[in-house]
Steps between C-alpha positions, in 0.01 A plus 500: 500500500627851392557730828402843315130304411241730691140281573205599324178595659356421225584103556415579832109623376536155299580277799842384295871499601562849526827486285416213238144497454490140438426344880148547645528624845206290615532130560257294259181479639517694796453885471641605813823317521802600285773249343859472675657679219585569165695220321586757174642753747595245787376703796285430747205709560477501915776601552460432915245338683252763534577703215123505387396637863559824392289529202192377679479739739619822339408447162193246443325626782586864486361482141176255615411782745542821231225285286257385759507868608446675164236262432337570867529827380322448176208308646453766796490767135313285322276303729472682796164385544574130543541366899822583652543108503557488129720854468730320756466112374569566123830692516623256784429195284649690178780539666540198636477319203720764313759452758469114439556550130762777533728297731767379188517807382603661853737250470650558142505895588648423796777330347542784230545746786740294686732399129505848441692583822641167590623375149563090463858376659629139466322392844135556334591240225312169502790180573546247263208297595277847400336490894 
């Protein structure tokens, strides 16, 4: 792998390697859980246990909340004549659900973020046995 290669945030939008674009971040079948690395590139993408921890919390759910309140504040605009039960139950399901969907992306951003200032060294390559 080339040092001077920046990631892409586009990839990262894609859910692919962010340097090859030819590894899907998500393991087969499961779209919550990411693959151990990229075999074109041969790094891993967790870098430490816990690396993921991160984007959970400040991104996927700082983002879950900005859309469960803008819709709260389009159905209190909209439909302020509903019951307060369903101006407070739609956004919190919305974004409960969009934070379920949005977690690989928090993920793939959050390893953008963290490439950009921490660029690959030799310990986040896969070993020979690509684990």
């Amino acid at each position: 792998m080339e040092k001077e290669k920046k990631p892409s945030l586009y990839h990262a939008i894609k859910l692919q390697c962010l340097y090859c674009d030819k590894t899907s971040l998500l393991k087969k079948g499961n779209f919550l859980e990411f693959v151990e690395g990229c075999p074109h590139c041969n790094y891993k993408f967790e870098r430490e246990v816990g690396y993921f921890s991160g984007a959970s919390w400040m991104i996927t759910y700082t983002v879950a909340a900005l859309a469960a309140m803008i819709s709260g504040g389009i159905m209190i605009w909209k439909f302020s004549d509903q019951s307060d039960f369903v101006i407070a139950g739609i956004p919190a399901a919305f974004g409960g659900i969009f934070a379920l969907l949005f977690i690989p992306f928090g993920k793939s951003f959050w390893m953008y973020v963290d490439h950009l200032f921490h660029p690959l060294t030799k310990a986040d390559q896969l070993d020979s046995k690509g684990n």
